[in-house]
Residue frames as qw, qx, qy, qz and C-alpha x, y, z in Angstrom:
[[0.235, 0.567, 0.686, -0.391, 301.31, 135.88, 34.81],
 [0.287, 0.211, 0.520, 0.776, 299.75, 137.33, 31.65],
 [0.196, -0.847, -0.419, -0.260, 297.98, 140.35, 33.51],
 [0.523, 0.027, -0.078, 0.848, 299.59, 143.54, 34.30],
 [0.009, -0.876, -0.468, -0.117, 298.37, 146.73, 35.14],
 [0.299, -0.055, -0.268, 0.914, 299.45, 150.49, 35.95],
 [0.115, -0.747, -0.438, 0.487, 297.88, 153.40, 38.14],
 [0.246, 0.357, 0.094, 0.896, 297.13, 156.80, 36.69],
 [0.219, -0.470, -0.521, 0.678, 296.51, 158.52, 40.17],
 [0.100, 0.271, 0.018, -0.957, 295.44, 161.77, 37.79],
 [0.566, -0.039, -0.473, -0.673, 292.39, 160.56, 35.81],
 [0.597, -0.124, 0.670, -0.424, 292.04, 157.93, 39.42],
 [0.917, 0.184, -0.093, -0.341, 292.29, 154.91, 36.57],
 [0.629, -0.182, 0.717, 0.240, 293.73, 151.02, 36.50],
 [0.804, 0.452, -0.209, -0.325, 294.51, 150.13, 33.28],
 [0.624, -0.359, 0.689, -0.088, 294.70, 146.86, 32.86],
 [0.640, 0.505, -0.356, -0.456, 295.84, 144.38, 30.15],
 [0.708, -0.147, 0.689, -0.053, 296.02, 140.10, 29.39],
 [0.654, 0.473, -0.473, -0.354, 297.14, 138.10, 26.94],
 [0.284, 0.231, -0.925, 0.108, 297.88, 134.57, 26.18],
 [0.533, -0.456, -0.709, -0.073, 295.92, 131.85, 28.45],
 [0.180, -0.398, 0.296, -0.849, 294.37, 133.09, 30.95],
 [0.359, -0.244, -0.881, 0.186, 293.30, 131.01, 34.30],
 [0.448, -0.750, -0.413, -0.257, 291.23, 131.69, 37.29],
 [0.579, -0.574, -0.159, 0.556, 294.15, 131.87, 39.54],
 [0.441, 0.236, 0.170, 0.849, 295.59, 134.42, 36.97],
 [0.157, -0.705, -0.123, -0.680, 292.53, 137.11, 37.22],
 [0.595, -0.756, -0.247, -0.116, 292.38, 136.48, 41.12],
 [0.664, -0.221, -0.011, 0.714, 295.83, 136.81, 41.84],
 [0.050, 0.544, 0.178, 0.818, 295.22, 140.24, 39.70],
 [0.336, -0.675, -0.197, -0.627, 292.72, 141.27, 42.22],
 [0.665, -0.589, -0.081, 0.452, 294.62, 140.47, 45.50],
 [0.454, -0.079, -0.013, 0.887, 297.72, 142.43, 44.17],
 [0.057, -0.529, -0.190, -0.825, 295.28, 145.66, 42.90],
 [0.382, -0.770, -0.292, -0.419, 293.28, 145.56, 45.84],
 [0.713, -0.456, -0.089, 0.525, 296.55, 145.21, 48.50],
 [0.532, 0.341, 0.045, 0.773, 298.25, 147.77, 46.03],
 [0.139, -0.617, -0.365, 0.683, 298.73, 151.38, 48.49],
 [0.058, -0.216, 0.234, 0.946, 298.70, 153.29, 45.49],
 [0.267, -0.305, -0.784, -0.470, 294.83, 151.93, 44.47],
 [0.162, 0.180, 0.350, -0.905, 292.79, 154.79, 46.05],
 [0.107, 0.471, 0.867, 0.121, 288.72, 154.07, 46.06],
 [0.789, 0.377, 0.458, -0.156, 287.00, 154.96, 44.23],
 [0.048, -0.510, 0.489, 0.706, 288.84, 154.45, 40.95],
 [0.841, 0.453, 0.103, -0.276, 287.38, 152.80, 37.65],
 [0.520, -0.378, 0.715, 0.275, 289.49, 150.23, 35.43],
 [0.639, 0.508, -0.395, -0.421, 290.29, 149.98, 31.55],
 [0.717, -0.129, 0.677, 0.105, 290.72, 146.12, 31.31],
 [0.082, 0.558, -0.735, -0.378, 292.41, 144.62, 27.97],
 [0.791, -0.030, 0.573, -0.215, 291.20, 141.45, 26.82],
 [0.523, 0.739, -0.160, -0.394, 291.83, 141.82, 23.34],
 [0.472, 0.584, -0.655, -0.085, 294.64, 139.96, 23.04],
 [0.636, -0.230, 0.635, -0.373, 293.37, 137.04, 25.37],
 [0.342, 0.271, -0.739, -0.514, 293.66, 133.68, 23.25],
 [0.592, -0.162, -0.739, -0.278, 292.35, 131.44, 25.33],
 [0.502, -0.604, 0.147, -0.602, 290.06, 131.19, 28.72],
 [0.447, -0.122, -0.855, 0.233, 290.94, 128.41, 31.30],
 [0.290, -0.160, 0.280, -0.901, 288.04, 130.37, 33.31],
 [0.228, -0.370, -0.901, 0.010, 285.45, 128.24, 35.09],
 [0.452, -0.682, -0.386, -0.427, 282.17, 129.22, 37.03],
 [0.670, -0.569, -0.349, 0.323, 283.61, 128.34, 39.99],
 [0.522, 0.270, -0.038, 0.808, 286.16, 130.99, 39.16],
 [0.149, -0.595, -0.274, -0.740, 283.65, 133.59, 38.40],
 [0.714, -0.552, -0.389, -0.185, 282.19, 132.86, 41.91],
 [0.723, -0.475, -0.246, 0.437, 285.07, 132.90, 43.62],
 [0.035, 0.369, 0.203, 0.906, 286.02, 136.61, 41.42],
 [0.344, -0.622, -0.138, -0.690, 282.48, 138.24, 43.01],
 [0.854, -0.330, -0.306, 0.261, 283.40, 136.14, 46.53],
 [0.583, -0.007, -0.014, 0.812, 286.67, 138.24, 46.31],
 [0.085, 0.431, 0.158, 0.884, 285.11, 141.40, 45.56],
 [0.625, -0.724, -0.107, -0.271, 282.44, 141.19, 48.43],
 [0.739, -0.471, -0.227, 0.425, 285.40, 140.70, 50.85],
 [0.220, -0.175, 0.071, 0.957, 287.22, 143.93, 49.79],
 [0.032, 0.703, 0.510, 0.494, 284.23, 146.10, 49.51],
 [0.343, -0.858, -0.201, 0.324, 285.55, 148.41, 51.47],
 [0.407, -0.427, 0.450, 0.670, 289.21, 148.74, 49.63],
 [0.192, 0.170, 0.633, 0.730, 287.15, 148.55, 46.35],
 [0.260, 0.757, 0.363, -0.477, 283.87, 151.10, 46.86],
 [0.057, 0.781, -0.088, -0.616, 283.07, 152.63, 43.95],
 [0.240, -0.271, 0.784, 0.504, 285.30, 150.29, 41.34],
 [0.683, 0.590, 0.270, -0.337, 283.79, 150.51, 38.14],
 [0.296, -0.289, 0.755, 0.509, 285.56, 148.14, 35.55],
 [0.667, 0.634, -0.147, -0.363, 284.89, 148.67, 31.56],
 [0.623, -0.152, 0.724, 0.254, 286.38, 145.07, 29.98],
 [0.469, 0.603, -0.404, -0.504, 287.39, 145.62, 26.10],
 [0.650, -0.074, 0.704, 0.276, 287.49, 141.84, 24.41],
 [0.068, 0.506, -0.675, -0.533, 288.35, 140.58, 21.29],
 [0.286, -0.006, -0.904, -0.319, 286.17, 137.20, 20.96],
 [0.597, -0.480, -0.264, -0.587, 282.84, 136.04, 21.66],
 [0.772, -0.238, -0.511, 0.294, 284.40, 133.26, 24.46],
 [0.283, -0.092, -0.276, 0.914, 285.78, 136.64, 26.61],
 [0.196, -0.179, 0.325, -0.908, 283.20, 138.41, 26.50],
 [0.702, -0.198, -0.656, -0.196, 280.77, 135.67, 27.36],
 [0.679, -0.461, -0.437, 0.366, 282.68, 135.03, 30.88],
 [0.139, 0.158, -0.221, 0.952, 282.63, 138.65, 31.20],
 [0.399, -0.322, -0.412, -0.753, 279.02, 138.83, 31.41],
 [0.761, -0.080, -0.620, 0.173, 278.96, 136.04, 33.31],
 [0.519, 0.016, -0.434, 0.736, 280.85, 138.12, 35.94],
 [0.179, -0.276, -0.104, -0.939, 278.95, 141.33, 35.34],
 [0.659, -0.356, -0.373, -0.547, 275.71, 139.66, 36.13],
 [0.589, -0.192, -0.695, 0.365, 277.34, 136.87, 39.00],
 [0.267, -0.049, -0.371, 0.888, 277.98, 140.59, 40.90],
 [0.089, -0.590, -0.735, 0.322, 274.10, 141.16, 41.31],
 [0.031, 0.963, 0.268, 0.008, 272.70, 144.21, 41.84],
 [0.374, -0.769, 0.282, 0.435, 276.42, 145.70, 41.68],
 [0.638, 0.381, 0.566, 0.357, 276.67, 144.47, 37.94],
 [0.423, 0.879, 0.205, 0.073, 275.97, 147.73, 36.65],
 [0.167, -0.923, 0.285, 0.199, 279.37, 148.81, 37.83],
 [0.621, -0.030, 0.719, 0.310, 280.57, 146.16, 34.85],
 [0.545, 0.689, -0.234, -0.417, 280.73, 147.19, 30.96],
 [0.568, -0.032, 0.734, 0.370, 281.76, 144.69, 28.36],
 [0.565, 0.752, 0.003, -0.340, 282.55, 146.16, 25.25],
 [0.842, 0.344, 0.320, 0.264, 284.51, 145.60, 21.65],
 [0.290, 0.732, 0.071, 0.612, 286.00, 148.88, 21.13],
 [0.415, -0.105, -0.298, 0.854, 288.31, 151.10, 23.61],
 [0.094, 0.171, 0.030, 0.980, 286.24, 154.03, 22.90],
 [0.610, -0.383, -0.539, -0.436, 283.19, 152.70, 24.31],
 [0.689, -0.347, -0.513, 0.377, 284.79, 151.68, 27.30],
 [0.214, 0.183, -0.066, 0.957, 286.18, 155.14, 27.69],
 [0.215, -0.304, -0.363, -0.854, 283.20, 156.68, 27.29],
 [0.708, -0.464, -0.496, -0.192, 281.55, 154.70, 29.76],
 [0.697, -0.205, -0.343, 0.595, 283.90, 154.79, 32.21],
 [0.386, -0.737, -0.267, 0.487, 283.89, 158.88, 31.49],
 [0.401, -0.436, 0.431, 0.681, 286.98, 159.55, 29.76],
 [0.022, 0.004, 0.578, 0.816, 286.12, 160.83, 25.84],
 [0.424, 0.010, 0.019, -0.905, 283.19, 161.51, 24.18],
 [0.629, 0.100, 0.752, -0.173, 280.14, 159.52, 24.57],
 [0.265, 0.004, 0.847, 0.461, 279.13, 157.57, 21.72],
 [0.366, 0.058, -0.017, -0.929, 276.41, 158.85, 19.55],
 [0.620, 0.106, 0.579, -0.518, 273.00, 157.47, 20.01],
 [0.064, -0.138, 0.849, 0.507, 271.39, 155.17, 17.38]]
Protein backbone atom coordinates (compact mmCIF):
# COMPACT_ATOMS: atom_id res chain seq x y z
CA UNK A 1 0.00 0.00 0.00
CA UNK A 2 1.66 3.31 -0.87
CA UNK A 3 0.46 5.17 2.43
CA UNK A 4 2.19 5.02 5.64
CA UNK A 5 2.09 7.01 8.54
CA UNK A 6 3.70 7.52 12.17
CA UNK A 7 2.36 9.01 15.59
CA UNK A 8 4.16 11.80 17.38
CA UNK A 9 2.12 11.44 20.72
CA UNK A 10 4.27 14.83 21.80
CA UNK A 11 3.17 17.51 19.30
CA UNK A 12 -0.48 14.90 19.26
CA UNK A 13 0.42 14.67 15.21
CA UNK A 14 -0.12 11.84 12.22
CA UNK A 15 2.17 12.35 9.72
CA UNK A 16 1.31 10.91 6.87
CA UNK A 17 2.87 10.19 3.44
CA UNK A 18 1.84 8.46 -0.42
CA UNK A 19 3.41 7.84 -3.32
CA UNK A 20 3.03 6.03 -6.51
CA UNK A 21 -0.79 5.22 -7.60
CA UNK A 22 -2.96 5.80 -5.34
CA UNK A 23 -6.68 4.10 -5.18
CA UNK A 24 -9.72 4.58 -3.14
CA UNK A 25 -9.27 1.40 -1.32
CA UNK A 26 -5.66 2.67 -0.61
CA UNK A 27 -6.75 6.10 1.33
CA UNK A 28 -9.68 4.10 3.08
CA UNK A 29 -7.82 1.30 4.19
CA UNK A 30 -5.46 4.32 5.62
CA UNK A 31 -8.34 5.51 7.61
CA UNK A 32 -9.61 2.17 9.12
CA UNK A 33 -5.98 1.33 10.29
CA UNK A 34 -5.45 5.24 11.85
CA UNK A 35 -8.72 5.34 13.24
CA UNK A 36 -8.53 1.46 14.91
CA UNK A 37 -4.82 2.49 15.72
CA UNK A 38 -4.75 2.62 20.12
CA UNK A 39 -2.03 4.91 19.89
CA UNK A 40 -4.36 7.70 17.74
CA UNK A 41 -5.61 9.81 20.71
CA UNK A 42 -8.50 12.57 19.64
CA UNK A 43 -8.04 15.14 19.08
CA UNK A 44 -4.89 15.04 16.98
CA UNK A 45 -4.26 16.93 13.55
CA UNK A 46 -2.43 15.20 10.44
CA UNK A 47 0.56 16.29 8.07
CA UNK A 48 -0.50 14.32 4.89
CA UNK A 49 2.22 13.92 1.94
CA UNK A 50 0.99 13.92 -1.43
CA UNK A 51 3.85 15.24 -3.08
CA UNK A 52 5.12 12.40 -4.42
CA UNK A 53 1.63 10.96 -5.55
CA UNK A 54 1.93 10.20 -9.44
CA UNK A 55 -1.16 9.20 -10.19
CA UNK A 56 -4.97 9.24 -8.68
CA UNK A 57 -7.19 6.11 -9.30
CA UNK A 58 -9.63 8.25 -6.91
CA UNK A 59 -13.29 8.42 -7.90
CA UNK A 60 -16.31 10.46 -6.37
CA UNK A 61 -17.69 7.58 -5.17
CA UNK A 62 -14.48 7.23 -3.22
CA UNK A 63 -14.58 10.68 -1.88
CA UNK A 64 -18.12 9.82 -0.60
CA UNK A 65 -17.40 6.85 0.78
CA UNK A 66 -13.90 8.84 2.59
CA UNK A 67 -16.59 11.53 4.40
CA UNK A 68 -19.14 8.24 4.88
CA UNK A 69 -16.09 6.81 6.84
CA UNK A 70 -15.37 9.78 8.74
CA UNK A 71 -19.07 10.37 9.93
CA UNK A 72 -18.97 6.77 11.30
CA UNK A 73 -15.86 7.36 13.50
CA UNK A 74 -16.74 10.74 14.71
CA UNK A 75 -16.31 9.88 17.87
CA UNK A 76 -12.62 8.11 17.50
CA UNK A 77 -11.83 11.11 15.20
CA UNK A 78 -13.28 14.53 17.14
CA UNK A 79 -11.27 17.19 16.57
CA UNK A 80 -9.01 15.65 13.44
CA UNK A 81 -7.77 18.39 11.56
CA UNK A 82 -5.83 17.17 8.36
CA UNK A 83 -3.41 19.79 6.37
CA UNK A 84 -2.80 17.75 2.74
CA UNK A 85 0.64 19.05 1.03
CA UNK A 86 0.36 18.05 -2.98
CA UNK A 87 2.49 18.27 -5.70
CA UNK A 88 0.01 18.55 -8.87
CA UNK A 89 -3.03 20.22 -9.79
CA UNK A 90 -4.97 16.46 -10.20
CA UNK A 91 -4.20 15.95 -6.07
CA UNK A 92 -5.10 18.77 -5.02
CA UNK A 93 -8.28 18.97 -7.01
CA UNK A 94 -9.65 15.58 -5.24
CA UNK A 95 -8.49 17.11 -2.16
CA UNK A 96 -10.87 19.84 -2.32
CA UNK A 97 -13.25 17.73 -3.47
CA UNK A 98 -12.98 16.01 -0.02
CA UNK A 99 -12.56 19.20 1.96
CA UNK A 100 -15.80 20.52 0.69
CA UNK A 101 -17.75 16.68 0.33
CA UNK A 102 -17.17 17.00 4.50
CA UNK A 103 -19.69 20.01 4.74
CA UNK A 104 -19.76 22.21 7.32
CA UNK A 105 -16.70 20.14 8.87
CA UNK A 106 -14.53 21.14 5.73
CA UNK A 107 -12.86 23.75 7.51
CA UNK A 108 -11.05 21.11 9.48
CA UNK A 109 -9.33 20.38 5.76
CA UNK A 110 -6.25 22.55 4.33
CA UNK A 111 -4.83 21.84 0.92
CA UNK A 112 -1.69 23.37 0.38
CA UNK A 113 1.74 23.30 -1.93
CA UNK A 114 4.31 23.91 0.58
CA UNK A 115 5.00 22.01 4.10
CA UNK A 116 5.27 25.24 5.78
CA UNK A 117 1.87 26.29 5.17
CA UNK A 118 0.52 23.22 6.29
CA UNK A 119 2.49 23.55 9.46
CA UNK A 120 1.44 26.70 10.10
CA UNK A 121 -2.02 25.90 9.75
CA UNK A 122 -2.10 23.02 11.54
CA UNK A 123 -0.06 25.22 14.40
CA UNK A 124 3.33 23.98 14.30
CA UNK A 125 5.88 27.05 12.93
CA UNK A 126 5.36 30.36 12.15
CA UNK A 127 2.38 31.59 10.42
CA UNK A 128 2.88 32.80 7.06
CA UNK A 129 3.07 36.45 6.49
CA UNK A 130 0.05 38.20 5.24
CA UNK A 131 -0.12 39.59 1.66
Amino acid sequence: MPIAYRLDQDRRLVLTRAWGVLTDADILDHKERLAKDPHFQAPMVELSDLRSVERLDVTTEGVKAMVAHDAGNADRVAGHRLAMVVGSDEVFGMARMYGLRRGADGDGVGVFREIAAAEAWLGFGPTPAAS
